[in-house]
DSSP file (Angstrom, degrees, kcal/mol; ACC not computed):
  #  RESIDUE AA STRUCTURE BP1 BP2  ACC     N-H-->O    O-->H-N    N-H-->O    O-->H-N    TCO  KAPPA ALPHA  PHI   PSI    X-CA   Y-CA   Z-CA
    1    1 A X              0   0    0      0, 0.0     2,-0.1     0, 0.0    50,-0.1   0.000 360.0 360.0 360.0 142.5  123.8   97.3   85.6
    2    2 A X        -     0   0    0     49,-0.1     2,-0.6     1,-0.1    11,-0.1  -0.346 360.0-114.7 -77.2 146.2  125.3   99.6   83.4
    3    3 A X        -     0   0    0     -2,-0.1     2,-0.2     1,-0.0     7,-0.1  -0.700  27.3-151.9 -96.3 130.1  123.9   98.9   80.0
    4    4 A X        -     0   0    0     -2,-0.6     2,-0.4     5,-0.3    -1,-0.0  -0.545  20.9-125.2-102.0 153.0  126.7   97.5   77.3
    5    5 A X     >  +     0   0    0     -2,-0.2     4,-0.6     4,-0.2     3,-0.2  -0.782  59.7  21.5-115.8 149.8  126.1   98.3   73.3
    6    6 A X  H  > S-     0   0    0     -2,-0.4     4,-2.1     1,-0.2     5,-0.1  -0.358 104.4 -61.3  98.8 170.2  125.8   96.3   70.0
    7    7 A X  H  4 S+     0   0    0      2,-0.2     4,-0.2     1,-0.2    -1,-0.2   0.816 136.2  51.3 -46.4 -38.4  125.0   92.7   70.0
    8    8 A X  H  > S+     0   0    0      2,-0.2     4,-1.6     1,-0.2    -1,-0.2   0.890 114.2  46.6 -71.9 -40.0  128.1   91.2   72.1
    9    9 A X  H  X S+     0   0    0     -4,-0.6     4,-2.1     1,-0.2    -5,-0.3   0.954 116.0  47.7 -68.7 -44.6  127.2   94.1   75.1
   10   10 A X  H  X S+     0   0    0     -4,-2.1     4,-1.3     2,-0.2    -1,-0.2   0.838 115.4  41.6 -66.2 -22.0  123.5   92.9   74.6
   11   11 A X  H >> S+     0   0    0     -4,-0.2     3,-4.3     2,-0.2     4,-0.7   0.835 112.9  54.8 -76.9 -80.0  124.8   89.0   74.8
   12   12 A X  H 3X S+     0   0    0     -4,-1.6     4,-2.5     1,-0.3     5,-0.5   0.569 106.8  52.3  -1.5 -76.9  127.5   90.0   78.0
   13   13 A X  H 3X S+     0   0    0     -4,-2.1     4,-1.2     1,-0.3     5,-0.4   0.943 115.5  43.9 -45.8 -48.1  124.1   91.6   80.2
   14   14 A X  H <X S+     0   0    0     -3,-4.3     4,-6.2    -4,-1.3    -1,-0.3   0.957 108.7  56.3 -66.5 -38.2  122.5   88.2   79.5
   15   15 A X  H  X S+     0   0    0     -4,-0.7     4,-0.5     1,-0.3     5,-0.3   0.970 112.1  46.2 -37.6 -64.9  125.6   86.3   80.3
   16   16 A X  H  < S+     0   0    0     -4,-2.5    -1,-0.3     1,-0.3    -2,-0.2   0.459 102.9  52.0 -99.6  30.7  125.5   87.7   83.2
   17   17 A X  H >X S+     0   0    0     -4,-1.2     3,-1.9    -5,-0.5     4,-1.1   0.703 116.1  52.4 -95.8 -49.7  122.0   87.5   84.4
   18   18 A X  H 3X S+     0   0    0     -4,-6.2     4,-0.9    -5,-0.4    -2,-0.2   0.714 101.5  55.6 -62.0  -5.9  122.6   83.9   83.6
   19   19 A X  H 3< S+     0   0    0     -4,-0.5    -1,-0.3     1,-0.2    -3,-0.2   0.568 113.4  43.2-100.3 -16.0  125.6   83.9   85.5
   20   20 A X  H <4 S+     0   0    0     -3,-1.9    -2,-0.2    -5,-0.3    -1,-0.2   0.670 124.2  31.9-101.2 -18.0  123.5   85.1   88.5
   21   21 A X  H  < S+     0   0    0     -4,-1.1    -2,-0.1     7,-0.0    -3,-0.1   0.684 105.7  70.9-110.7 -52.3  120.5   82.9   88.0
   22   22 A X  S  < S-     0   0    0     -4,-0.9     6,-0.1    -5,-0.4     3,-0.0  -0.374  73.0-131.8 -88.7 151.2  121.9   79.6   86.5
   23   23 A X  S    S+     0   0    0     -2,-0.1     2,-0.3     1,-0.1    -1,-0.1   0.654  84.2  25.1 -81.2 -22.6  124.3   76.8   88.7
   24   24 A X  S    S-     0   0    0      1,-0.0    -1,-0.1     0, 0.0     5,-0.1  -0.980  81.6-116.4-145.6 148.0  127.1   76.1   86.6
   25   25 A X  S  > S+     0   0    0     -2,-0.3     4,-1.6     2,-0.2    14,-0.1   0.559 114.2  56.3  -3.8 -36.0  128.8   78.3   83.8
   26   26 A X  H  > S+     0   0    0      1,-0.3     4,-2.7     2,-0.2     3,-0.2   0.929 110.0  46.4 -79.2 -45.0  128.0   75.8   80.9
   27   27 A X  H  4 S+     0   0    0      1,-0.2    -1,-0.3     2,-0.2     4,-0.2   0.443 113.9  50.8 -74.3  18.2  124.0   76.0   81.9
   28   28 A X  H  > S+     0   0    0      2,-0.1     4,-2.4     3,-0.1    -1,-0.2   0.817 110.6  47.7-106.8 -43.8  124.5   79.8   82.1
   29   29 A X  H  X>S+     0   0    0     -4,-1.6     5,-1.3     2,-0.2     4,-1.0   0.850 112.3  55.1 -43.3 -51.1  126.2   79.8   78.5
   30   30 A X  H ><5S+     0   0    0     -4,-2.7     3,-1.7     1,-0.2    -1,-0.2   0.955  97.7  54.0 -61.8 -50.2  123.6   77.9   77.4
   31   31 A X  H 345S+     0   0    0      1,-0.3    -1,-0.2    -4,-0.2    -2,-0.2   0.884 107.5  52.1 -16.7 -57.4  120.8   79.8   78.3
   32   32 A X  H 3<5S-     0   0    0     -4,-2.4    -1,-0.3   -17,-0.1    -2,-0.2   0.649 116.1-111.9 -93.0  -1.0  122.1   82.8   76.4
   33   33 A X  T <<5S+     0   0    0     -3,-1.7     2,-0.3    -4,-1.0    -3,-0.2   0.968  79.1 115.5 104.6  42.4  122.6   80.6   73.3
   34   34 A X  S   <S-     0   0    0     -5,-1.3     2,-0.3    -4,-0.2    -1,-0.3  -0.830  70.0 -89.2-142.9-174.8  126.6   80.9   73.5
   35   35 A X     >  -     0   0    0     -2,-0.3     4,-1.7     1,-0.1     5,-0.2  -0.752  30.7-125.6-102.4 162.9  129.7   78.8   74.0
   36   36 A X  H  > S+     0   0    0     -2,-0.3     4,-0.5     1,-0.2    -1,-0.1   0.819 110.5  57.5 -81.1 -13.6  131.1   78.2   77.7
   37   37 A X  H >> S+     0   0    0      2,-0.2     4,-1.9     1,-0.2     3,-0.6   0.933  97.1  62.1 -70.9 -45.1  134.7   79.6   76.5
   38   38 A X  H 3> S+     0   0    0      1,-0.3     4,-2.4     2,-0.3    -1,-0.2   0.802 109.4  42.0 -31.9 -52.9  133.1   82.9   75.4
   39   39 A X  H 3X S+     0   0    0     -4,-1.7     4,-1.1     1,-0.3    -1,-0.3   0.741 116.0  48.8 -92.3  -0.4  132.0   83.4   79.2
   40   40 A X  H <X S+     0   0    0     -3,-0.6     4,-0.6    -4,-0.5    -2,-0.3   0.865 109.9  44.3 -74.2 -24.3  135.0   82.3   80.1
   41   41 A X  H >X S+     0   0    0     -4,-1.9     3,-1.3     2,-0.2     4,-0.7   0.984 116.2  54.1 -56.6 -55.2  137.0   84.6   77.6
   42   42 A X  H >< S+     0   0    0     -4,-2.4     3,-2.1     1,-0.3     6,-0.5   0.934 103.3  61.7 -41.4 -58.7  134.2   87.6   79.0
   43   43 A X  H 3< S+     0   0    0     -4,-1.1    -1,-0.3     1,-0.3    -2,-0.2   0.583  95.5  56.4 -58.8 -17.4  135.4   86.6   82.3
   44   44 A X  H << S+     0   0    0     -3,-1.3    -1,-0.3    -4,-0.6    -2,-0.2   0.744  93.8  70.1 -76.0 -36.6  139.1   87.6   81.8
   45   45 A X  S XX S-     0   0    0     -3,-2.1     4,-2.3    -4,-0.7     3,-0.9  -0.604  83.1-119.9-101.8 158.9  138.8   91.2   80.9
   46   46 A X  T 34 S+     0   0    0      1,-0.2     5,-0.2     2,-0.2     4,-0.1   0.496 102.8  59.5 -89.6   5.9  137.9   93.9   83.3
   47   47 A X  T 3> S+     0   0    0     -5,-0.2     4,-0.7     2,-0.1    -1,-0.2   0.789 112.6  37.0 -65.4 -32.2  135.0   95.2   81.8
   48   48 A X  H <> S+     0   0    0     -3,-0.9     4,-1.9    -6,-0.5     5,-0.3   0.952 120.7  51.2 -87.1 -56.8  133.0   92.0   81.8
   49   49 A X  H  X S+     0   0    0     -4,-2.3     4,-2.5    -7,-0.4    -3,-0.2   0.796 113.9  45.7 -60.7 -30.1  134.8   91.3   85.4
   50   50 A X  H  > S+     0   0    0     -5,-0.3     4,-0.8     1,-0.2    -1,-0.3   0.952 113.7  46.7 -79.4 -31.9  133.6   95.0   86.5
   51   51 A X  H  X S+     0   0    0     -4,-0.7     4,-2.6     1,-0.3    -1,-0.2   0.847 113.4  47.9 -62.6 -27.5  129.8   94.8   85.2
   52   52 A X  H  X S+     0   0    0     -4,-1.9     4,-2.4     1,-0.3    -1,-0.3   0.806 113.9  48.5-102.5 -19.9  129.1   91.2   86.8
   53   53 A X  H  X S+     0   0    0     -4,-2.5     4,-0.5    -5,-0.3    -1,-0.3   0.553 109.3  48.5-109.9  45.6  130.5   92.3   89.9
   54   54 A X  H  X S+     0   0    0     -4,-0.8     4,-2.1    -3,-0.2    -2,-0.2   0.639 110.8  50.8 -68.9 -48.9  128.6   95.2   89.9
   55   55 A X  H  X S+     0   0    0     -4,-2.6     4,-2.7    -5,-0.2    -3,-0.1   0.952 112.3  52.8 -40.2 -57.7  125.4   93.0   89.1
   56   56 A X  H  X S+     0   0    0     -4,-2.4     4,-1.9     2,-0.2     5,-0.3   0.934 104.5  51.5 -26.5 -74.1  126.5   90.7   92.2
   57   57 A X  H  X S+     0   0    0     -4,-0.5     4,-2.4     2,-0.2    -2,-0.2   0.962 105.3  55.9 -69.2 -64.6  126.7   93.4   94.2
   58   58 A X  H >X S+     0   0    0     -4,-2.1     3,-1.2     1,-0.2     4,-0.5   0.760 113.2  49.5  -2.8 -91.9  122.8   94.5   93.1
   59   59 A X  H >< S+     0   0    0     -4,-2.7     3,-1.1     1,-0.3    -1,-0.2   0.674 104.8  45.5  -3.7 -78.0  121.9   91.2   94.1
   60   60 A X  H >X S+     0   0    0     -4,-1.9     4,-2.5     1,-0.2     3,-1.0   0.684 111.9  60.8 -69.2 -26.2  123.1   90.7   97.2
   61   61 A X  H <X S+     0   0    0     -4,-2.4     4,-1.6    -3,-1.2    -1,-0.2   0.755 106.2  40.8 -29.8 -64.5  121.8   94.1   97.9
   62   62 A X  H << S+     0   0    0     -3,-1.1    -1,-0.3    -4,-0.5    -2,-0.1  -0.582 110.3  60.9-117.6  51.2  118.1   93.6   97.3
   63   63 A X  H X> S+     0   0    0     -3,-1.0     3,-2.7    -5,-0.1     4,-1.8   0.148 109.2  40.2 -65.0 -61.7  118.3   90.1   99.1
   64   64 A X  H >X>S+     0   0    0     -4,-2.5     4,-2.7     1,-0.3     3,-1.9   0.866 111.1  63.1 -55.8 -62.9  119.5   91.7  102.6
   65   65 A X  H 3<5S+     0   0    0     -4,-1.6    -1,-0.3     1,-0.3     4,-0.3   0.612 112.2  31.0  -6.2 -57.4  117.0   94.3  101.8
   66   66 A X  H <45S+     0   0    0     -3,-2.7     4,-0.3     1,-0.2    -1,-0.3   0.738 117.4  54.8 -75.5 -36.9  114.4   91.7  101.9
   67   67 A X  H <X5S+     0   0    0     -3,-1.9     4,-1.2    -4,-1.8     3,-0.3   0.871 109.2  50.1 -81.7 -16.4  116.0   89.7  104.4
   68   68 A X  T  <5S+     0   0    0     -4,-2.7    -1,-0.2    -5,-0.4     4,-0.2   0.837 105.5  53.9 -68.0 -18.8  116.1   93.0  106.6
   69   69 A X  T  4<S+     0   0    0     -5,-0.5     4,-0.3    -4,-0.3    -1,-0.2   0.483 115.9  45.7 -93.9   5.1  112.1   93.7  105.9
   70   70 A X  T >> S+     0   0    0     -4,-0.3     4,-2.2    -3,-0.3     3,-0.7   0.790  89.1  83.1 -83.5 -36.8  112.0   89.9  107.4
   71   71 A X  H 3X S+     0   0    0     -4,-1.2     4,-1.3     1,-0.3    -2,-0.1   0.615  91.8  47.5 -77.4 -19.5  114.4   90.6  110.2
   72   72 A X  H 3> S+     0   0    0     -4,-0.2     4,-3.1     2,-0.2    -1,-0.3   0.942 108.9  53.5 -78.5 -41.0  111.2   92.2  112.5
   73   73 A X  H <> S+     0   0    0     -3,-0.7     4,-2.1     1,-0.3    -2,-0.2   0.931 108.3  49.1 -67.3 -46.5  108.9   89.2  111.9
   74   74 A X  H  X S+     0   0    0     -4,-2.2     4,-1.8     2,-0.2     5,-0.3   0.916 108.1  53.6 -70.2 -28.9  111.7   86.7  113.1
   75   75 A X  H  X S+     0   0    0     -4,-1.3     4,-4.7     2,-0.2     5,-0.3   0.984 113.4  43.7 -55.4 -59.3  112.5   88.8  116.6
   76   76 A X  H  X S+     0   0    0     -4,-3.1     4,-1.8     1,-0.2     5,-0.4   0.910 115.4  49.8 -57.2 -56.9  108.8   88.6  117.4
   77   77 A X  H >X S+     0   0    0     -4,-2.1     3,-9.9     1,-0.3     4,-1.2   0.730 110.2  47.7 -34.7 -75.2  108.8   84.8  116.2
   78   78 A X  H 3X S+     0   0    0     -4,-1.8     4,-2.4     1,-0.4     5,-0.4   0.955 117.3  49.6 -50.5 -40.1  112.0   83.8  118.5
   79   79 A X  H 3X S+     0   0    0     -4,-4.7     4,-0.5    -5,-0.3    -1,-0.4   0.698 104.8  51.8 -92.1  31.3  110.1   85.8  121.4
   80   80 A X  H XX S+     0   0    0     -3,-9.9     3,-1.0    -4,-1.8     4,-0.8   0.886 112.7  46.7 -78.5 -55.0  107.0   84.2  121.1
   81   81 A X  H >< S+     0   0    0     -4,-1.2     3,-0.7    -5,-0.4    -2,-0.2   0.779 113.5  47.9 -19.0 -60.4  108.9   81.0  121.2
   82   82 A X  H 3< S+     0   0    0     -4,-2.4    -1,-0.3    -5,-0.3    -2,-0.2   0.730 118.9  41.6 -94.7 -11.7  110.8   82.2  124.2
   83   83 A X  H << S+     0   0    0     -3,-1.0     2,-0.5    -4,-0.5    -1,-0.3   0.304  82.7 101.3 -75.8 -26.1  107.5   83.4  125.9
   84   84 A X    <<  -     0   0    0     -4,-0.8    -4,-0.0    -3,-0.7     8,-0.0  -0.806  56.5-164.8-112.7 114.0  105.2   80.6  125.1
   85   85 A X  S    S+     0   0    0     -2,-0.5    -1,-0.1     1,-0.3     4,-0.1   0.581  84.7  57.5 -92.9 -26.0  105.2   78.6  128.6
   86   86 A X  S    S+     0   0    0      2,-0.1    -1,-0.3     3,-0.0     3,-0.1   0.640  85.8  90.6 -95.5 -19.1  103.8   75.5  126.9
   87   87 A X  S    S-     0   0    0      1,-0.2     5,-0.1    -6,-0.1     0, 0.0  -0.443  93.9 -75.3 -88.2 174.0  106.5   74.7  124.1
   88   88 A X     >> -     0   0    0      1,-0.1     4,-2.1     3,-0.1     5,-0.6   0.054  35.4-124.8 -59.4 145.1  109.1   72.6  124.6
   89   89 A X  H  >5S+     0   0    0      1,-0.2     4,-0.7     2,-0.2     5,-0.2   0.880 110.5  59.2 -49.4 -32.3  112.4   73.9  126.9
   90   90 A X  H  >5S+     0   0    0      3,-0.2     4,-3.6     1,-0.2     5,-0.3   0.940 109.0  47.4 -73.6 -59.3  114.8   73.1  124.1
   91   91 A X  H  >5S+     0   0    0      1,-0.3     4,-2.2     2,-0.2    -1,-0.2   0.703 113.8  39.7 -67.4 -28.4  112.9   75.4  122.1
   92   92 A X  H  X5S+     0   0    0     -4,-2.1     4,-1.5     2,-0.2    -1,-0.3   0.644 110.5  56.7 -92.7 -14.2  112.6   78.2  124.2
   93   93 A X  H  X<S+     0   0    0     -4,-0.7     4,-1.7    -5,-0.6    -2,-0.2   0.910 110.3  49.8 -91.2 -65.8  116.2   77.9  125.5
   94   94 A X  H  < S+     0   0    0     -4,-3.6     5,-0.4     1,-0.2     4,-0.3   0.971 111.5  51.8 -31.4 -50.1  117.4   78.2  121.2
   95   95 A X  H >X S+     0   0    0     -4,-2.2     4,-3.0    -5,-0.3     3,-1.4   0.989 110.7  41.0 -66.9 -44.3  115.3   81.1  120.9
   96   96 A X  H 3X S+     0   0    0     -4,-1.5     4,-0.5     1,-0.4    -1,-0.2   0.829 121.9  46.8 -69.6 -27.6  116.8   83.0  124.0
   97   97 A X  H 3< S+     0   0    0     -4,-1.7    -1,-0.4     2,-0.2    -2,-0.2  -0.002 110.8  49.9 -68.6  21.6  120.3   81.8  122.8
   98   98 A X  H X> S+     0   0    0     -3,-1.4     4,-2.7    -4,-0.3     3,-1.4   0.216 112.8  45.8  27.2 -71.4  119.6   82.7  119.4
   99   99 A X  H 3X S+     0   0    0     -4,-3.0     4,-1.6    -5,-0.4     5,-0.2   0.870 110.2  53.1 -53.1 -27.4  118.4   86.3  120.5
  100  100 A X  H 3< S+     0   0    0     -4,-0.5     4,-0.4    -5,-0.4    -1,-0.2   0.617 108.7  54.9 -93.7  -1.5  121.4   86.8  122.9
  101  101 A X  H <> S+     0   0    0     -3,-1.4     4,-1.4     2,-0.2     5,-0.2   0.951 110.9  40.1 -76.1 -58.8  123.8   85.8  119.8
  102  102 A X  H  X S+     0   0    0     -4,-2.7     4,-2.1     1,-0.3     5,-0.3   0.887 116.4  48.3 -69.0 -35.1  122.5   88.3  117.3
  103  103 A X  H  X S+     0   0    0     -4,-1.6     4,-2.1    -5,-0.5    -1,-0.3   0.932 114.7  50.8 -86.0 -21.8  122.2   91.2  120.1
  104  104 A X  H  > S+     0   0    0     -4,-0.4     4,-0.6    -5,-0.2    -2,-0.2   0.950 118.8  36.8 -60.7 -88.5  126.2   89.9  121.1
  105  105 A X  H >X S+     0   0    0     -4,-1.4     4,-2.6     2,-0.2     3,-1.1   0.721 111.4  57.8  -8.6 -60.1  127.2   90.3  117.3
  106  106 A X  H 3X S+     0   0    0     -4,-2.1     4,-2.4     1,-0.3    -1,-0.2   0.998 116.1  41.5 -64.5 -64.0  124.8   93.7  116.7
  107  107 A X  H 3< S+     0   0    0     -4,-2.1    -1,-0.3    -5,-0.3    -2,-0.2   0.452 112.6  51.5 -71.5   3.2  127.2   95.2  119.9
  108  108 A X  H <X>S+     0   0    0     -3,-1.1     4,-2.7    -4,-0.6     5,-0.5   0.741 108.2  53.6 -61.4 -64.5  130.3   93.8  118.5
  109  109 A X  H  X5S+     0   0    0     -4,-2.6     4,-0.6     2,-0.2     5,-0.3   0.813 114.9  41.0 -18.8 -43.9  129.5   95.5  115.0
  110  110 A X  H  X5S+     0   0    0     -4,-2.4     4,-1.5    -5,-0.5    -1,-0.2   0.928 107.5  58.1 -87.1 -25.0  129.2   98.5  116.5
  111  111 A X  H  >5S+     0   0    0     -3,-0.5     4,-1.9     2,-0.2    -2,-0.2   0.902 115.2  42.2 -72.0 -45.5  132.2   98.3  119.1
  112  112 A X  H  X5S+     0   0    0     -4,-2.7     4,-1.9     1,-0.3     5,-0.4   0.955 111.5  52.1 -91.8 -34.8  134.4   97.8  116.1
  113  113 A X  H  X<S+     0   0    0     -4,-0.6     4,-1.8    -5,-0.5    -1,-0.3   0.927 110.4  48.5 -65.1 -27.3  132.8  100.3  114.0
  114  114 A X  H  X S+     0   0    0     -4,-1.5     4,-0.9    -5,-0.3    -2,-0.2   0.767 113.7  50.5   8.6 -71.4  133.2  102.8  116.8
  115  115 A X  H >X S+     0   0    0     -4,-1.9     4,-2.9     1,-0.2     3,-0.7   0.945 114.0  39.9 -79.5 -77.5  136.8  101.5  116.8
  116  116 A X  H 3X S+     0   0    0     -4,-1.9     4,-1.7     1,-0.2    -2,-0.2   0.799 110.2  60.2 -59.6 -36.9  137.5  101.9  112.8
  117  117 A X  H 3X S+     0   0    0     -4,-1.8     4,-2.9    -5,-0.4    -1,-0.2   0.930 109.5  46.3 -54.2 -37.8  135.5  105.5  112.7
  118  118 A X  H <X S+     0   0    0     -4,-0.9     4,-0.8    -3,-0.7     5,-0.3   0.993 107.8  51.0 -72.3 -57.6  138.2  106.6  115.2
  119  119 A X  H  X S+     0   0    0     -4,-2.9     4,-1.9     2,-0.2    -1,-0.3   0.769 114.1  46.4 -41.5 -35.4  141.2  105.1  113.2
  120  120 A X  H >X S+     0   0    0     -4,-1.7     4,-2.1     2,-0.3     3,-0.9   0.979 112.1  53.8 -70.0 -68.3  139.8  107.2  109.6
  121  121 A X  H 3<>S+     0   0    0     -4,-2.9     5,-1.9     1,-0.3    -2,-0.2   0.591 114.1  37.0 -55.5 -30.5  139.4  110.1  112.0
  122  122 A X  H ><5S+     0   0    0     -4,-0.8     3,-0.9     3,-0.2    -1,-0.3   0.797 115.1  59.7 -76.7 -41.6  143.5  109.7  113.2
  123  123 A X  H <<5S+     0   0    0     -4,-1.9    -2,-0.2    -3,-0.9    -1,-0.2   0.641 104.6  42.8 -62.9 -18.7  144.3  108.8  109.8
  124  124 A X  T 3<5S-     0   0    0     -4,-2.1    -1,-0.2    -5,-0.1    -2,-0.2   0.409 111.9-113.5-106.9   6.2  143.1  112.1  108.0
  125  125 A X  T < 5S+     0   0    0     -3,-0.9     2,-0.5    -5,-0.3    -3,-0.2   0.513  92.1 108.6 106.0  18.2  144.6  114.1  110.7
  126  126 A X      <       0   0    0     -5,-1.9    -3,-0.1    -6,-0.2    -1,-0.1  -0.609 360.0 360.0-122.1  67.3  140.8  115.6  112.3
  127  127 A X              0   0    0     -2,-0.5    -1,-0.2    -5,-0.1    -5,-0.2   0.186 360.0 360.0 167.8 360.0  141.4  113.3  115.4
């Protein structure tokens, strides 16, 4: 996050880490020891608007990160599940639907990015 200066840029970064952390506005205002109109006031101009969703985007960032350095451990899970002759049928028939979703989706992803690389490439004339 880009670092804002003076006290009010020092309060704003906190706002919004509290706006990222905290459930409601009020409890985010409180936290940083402010009033709840202030982050609403913040919330109006496009400085405040650009910073938090730059922060956001940070965030959401280094969760898929994490969820991606998960993403191996659940494949082996669902096919142990679908492999493992003794658990229940229900279970092994969710994991093998489960698996066949995400690899349906993965090749869907990929058809339409496919799809949209060719449309840039006819839209800038190199196509």
């Amino acid at each position: 996050m880009k670092a804002l200066e003076g006290k009010k840029g020092k309060k704003q970064e906190l706002a919004i880490i509290a706006l990222l952390t905290e459930p409601t506005i009020k409890q985010a205002a409180e936290k940083v020891g402010i009033g709840e109109t202030t982050i609403y006031r913040w919330l109006q101009t496009d400085s405040f608007q650009q910073l938090f969703r730059s922060a956001k985007n940070q965030a959401v960032s280094q969760a898929t990160a994490r969820l991606q350095q998960s993403s191996t451990l659940a494949v082996e899970t669902l096919n142990e599940v679908m492999r493992e002759k003794r658990a229940p049928a229900m279970a092994r028939v969710t994991a093998a639907k489960t698996v066949l979703e995400f690899c349906y989706k993965a090749y869907e992803i990929d058809e339409i990015k496919d799809r949209l690389d060719k449309l840039e490439e006819v839209a800038e004339g190199t196509g």
